[in-house]
DRENZAVEX-276944 format. One line per 8 residues: number of its first residue (from 1); for each residue z negated, x negated, y negated of N, C-alpha, C, O. Coordinates in nm, 4 decimals, always signed. Each point is the difference from the previous one (the first is absolute). Layout:
BEGIN
NUM) Z X Y Z X Y Z X Y Z X Y ~ ...
***
This chain:
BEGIN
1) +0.0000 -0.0841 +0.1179 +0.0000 +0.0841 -0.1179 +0.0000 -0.0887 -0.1243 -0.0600 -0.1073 -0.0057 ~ +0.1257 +0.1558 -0.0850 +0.0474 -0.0944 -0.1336 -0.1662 -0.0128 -0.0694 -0.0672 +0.0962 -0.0372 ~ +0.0365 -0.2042 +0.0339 -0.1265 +0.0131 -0.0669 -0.0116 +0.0624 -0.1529 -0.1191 +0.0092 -0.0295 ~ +0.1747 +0.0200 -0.0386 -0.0110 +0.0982 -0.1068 +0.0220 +0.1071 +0.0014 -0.0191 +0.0570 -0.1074 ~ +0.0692 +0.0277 +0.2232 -0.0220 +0.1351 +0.0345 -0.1251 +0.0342 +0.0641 -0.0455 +0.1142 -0.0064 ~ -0.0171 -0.2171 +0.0734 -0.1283 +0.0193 +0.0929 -0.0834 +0.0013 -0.1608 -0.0706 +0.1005 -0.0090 ~ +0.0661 -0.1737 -0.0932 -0.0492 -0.0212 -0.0980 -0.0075 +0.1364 -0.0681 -0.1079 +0.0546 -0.0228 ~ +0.2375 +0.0037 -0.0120 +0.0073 +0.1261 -0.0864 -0.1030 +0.1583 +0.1108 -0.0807 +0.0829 -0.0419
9) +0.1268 -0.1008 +0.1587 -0.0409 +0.0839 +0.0575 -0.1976 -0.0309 -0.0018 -0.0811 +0.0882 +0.0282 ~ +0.0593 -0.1724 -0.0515 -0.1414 -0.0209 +0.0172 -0.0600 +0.0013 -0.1279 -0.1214 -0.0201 -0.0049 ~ +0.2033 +0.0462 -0.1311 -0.0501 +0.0151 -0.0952 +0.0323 +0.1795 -0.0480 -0.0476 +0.0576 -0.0978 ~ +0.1106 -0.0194 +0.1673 +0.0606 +0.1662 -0.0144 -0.1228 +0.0350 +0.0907 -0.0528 +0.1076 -0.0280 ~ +0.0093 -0.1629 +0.1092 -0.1186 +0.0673 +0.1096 -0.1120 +0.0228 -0.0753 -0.0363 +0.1091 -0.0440 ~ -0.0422 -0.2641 +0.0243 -0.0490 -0.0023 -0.0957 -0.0247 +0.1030 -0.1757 -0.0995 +0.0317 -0.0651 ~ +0.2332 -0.0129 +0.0493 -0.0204 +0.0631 -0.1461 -0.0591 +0.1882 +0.0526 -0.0875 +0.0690 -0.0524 ~ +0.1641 -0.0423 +0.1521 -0.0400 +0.1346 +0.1077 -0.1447 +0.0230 +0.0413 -0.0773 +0.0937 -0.0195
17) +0.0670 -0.2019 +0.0786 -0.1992 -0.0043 +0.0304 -0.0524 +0.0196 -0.1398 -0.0514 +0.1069 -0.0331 ~ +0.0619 -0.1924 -0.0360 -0.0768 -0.0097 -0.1111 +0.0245 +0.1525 -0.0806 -0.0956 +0.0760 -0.0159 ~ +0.2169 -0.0453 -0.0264 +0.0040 +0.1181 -0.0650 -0.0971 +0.1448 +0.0409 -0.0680 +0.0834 -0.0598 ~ +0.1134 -0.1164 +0.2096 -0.0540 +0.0945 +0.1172 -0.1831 -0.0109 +0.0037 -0.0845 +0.0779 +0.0440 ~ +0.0737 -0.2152 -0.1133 -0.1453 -0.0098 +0.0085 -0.1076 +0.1072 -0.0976 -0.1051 +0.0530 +0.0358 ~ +0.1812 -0.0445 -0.1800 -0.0315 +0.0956 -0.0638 -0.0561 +0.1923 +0.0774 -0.0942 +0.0782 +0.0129 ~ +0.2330 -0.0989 +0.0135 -0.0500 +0.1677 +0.0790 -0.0905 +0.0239 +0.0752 -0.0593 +0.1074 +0.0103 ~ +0.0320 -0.2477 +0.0747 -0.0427 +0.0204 +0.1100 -0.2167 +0.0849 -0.0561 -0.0938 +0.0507 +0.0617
25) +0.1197 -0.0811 -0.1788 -0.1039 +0.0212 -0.0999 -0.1520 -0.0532 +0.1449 -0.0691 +0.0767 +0.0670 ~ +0.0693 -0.2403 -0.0690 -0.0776 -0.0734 +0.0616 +0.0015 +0.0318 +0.1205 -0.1103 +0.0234 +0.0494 ~ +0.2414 -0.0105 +0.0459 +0.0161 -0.0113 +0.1380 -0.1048 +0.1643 +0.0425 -0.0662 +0.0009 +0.1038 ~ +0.0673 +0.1347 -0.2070 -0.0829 +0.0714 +0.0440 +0.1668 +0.0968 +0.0370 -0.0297 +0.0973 +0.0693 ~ +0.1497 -0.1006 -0.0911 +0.1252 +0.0616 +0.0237 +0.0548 -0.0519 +0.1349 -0.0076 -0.1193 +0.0294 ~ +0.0596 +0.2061 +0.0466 +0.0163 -0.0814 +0.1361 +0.1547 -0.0540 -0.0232 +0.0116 -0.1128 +0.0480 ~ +0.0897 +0.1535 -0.0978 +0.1178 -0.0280 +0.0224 +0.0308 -0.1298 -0.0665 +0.0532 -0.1076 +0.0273 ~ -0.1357 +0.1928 -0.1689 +0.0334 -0.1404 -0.0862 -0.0401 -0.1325 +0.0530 +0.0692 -0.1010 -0.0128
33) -0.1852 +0.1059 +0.0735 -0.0861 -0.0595 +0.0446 +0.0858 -0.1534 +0.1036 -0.0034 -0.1221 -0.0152 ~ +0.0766 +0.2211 +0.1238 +0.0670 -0.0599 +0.1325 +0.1394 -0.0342 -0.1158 +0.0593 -0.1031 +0.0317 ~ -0.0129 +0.1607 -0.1332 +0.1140 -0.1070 -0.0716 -0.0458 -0.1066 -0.0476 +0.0699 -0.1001 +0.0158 ~ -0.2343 +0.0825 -0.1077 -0.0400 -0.0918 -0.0138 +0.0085 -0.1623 +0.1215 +0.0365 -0.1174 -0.0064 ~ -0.0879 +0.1993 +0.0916 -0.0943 -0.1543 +0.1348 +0.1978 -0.0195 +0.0379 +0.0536 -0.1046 -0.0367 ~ +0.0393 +0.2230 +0.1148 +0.0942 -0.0220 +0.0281 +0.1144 -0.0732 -0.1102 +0.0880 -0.0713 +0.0482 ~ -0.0933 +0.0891 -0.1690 +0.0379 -0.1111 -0.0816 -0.0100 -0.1378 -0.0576 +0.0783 -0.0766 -0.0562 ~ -0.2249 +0.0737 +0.0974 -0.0880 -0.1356 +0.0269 +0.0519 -0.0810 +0.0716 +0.0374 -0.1160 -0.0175
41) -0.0365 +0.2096 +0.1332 +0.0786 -0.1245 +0.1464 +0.1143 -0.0118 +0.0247 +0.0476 -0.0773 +0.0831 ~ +0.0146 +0.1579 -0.1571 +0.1588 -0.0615 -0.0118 +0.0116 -0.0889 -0.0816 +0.0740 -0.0903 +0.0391 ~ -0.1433 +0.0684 -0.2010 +0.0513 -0.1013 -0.1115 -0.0399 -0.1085 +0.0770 +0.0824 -0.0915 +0.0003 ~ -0.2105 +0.0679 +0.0830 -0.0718 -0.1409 +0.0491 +0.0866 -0.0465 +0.1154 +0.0100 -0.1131 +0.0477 ~ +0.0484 +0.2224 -0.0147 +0.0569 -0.0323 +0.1169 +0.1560 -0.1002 -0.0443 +0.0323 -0.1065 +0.0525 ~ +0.0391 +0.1770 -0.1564 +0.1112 -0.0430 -0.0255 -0.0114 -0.1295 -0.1476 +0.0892 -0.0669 -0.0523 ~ -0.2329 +0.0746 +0.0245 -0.0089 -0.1063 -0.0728 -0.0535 -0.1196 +0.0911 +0.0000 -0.1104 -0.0546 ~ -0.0409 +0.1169 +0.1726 -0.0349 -0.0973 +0.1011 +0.1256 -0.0544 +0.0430 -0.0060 -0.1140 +0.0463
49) +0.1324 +0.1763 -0.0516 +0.1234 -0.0141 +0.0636 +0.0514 -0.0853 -0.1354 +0.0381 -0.1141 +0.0261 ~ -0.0320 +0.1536 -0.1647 -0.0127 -0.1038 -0.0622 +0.0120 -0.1471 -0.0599 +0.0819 -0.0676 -0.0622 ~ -0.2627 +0.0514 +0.1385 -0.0443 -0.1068 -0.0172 +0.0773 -0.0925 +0.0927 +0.0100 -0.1105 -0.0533 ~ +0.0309 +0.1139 +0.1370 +0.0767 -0.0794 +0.0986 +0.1062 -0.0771 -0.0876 +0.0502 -0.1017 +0.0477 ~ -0.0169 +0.1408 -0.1617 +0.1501 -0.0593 -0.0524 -0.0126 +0.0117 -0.1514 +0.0993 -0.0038 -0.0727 ~ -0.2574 +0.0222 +0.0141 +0.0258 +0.0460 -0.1662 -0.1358 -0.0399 -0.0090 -0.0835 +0.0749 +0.0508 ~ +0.0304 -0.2240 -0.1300 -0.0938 -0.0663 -0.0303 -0.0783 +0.1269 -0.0296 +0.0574 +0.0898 -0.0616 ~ -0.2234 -0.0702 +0.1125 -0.0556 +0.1434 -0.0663 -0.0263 -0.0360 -0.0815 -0.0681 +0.1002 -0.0216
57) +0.0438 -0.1867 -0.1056 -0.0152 -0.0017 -0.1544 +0.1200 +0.1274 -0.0203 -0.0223 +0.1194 -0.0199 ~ +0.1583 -0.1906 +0.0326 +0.0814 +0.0987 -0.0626 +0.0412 +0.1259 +0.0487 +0.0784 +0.0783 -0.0534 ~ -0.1502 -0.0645 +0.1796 +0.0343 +0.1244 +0.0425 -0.1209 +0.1251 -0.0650 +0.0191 +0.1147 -0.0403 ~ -0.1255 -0.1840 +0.0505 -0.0772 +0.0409 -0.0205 +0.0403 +0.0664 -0.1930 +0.0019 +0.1141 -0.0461 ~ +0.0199 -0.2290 -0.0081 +0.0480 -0.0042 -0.1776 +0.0677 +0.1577 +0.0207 -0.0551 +0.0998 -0.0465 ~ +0.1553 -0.0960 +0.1069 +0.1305 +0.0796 +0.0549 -0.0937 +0.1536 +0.0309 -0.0079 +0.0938 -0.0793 ~ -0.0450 -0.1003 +0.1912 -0.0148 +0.1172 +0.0060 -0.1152 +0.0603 -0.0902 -0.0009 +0.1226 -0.0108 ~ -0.1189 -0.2123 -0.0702 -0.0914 +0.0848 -0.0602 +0.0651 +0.0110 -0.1296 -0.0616 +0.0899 -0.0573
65) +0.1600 -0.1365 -0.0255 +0.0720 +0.0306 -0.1258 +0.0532 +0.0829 +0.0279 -0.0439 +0.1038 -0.0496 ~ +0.1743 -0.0873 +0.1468 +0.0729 +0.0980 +0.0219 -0.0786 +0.1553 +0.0381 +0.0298 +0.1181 -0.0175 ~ -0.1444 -0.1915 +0.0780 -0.0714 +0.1459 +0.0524 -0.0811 +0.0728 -0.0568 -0.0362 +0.1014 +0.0597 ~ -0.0326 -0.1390 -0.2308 -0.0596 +0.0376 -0.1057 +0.1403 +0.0878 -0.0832 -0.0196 +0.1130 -0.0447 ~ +0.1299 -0.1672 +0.0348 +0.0976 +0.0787 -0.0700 +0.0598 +0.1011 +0.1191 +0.0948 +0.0641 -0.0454 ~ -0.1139 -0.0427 +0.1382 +0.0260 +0.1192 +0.0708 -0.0997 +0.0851 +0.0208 +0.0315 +0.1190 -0.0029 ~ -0.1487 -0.1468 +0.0242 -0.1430 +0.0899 -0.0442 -0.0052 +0.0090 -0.1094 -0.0770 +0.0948 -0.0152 ~ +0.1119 -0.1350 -0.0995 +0.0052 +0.0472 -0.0963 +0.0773 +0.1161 -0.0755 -0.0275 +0.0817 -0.0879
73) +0.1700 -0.1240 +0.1879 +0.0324 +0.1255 -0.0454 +0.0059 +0.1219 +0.1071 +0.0412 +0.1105 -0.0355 ~ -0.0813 -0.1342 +0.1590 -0.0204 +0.1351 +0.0751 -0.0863 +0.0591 -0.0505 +0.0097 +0.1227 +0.0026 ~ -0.1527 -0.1964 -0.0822 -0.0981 +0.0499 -0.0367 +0.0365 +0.1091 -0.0887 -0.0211 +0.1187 +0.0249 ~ +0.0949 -0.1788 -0.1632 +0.0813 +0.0461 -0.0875 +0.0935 +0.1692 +0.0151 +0.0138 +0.0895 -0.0834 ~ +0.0336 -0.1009 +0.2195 +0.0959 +0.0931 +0.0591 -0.1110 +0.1345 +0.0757 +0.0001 +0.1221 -0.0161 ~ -0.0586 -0.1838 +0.0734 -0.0870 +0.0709 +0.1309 -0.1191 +0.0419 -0.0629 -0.0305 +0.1181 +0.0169 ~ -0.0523 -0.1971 -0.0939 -0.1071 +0.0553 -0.0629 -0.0283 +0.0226 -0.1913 -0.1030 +0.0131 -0.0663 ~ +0.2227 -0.0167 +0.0362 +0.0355 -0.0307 -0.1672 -0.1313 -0.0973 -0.0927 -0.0643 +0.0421 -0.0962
81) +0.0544 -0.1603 +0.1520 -0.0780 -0.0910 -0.0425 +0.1490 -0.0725 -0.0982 +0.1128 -0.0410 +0.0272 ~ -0.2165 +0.0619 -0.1765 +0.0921 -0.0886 -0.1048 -0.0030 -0.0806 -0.0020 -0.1027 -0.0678 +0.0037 ~ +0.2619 +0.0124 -0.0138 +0.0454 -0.1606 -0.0240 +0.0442 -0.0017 -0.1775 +0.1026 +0.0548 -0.0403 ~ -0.2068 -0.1326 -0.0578 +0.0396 -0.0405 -0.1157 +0.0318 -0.0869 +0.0106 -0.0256 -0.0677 +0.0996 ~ +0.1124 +0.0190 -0.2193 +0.0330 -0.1330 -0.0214 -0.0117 -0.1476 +0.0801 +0.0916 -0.0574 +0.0589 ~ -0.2518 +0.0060 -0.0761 -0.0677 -0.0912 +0.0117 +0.0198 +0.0332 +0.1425 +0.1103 -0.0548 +0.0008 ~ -0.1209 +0.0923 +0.1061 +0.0244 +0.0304 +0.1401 +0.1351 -0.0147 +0.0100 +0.0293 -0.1161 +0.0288 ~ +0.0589 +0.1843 -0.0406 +0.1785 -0.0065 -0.0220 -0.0034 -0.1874 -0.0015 +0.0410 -0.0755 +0.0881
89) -0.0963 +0.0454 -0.2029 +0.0102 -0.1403 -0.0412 -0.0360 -0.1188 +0.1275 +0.0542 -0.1049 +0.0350 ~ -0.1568 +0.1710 +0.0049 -0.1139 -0.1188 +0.0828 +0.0844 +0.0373 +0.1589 -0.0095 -0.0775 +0.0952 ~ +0.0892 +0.2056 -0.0887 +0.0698 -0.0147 +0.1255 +0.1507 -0.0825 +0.0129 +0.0540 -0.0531 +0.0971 ~ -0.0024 +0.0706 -0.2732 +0.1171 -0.1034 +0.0161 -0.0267 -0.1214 -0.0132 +0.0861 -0.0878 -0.0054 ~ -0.1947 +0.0709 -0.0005 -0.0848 -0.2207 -0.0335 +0.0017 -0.0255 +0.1710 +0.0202 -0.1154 +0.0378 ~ -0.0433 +0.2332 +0.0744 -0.0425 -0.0197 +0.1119 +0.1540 -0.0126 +0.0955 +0.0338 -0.0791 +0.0880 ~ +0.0427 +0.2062 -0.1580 +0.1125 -0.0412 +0.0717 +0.1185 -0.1137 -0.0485 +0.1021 -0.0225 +0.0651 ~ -0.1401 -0.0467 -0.1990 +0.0963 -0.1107 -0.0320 -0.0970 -0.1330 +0.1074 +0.0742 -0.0792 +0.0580
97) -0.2005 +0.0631 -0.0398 -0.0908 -0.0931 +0.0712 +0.0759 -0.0083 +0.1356 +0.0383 -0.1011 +0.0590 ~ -0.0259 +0.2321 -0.0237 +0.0711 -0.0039 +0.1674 +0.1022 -0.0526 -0.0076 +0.0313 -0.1001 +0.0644 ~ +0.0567 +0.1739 -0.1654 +0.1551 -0.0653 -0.0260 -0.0243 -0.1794 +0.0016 +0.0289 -0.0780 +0.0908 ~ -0.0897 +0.0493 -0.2208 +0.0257 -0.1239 +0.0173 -0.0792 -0.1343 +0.1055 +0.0244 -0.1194 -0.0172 ~ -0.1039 +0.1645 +0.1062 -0.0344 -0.0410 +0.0965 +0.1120 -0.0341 +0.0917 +0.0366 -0.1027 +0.0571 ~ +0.0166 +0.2613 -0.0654 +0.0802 -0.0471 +0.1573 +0.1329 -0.0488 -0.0581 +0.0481 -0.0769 +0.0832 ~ +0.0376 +0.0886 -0.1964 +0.1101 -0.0459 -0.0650 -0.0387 -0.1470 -0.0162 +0.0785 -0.0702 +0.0638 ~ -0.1534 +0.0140 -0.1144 -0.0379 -0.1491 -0.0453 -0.0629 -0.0944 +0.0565 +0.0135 -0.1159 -0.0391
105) -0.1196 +0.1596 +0.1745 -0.0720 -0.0509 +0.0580 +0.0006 -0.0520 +0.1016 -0.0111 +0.0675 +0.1024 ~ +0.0237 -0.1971 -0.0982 +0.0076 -0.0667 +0.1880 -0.0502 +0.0478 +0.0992 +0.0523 -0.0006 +0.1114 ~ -0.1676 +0.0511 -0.1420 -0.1164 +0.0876 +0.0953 +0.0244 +0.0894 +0.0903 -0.0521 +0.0136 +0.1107 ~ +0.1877 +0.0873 -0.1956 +0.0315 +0.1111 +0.0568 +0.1196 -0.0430 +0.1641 +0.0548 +0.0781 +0.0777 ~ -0.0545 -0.1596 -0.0796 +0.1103 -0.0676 +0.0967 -0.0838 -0.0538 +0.1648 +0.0665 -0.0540 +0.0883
***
């Protein structure tokens, strides 16, 4: 498996649990609950797959930037939590960081 699809899929899992974590309103919701733990073990699972081929500094860089601007905006979508400015701002500082990590950086190789 192309290691940056195992990557994306483990940060889409991830952004699912976590969103899902909200509803679960403290694991007392059952469904939400089993999307939570069952989204858990897919991101770890496919971010373990990963680590095999993507230094975890930058994978790691990779999936918690990328995965704050997708909870951010499911949050945004799913629970209408406002994004002003200064947020808008601090998520494009996070996704030019990823960009230029993996565009410029020996690391990413």
């Amino acid at each position: 498996m192309n290691k940056w699809v195992a990557l994306g899929i483990a940060i889409v899992s991830e952004t699912i649990a976590t969103s899902a974590m909200k509803s679960s309103e403290g694991f007392t919701r059952l469904v939400p609950s089993i999307i939570v733990i069952v989204g858990y073990m897919v991101a770890f699972y496919f971010l373990s797959i990963t680590l095999k081929s993507i230094p975890v500094g930058i994978a790691y860089a990779i999936w918690s930037g990328v995965g704050i601007v997708l909870v951010s905006l499911a949050s945004w979508i799913l629970f209408g939590q406002k994004l002003d400015t200064p947020a808008l701002i601090g998520m494009t500082l996070i996704v030019a960081g990823v960009v230029v990590m993996n565009v410029f950086s020996k690391s990413t190789h």
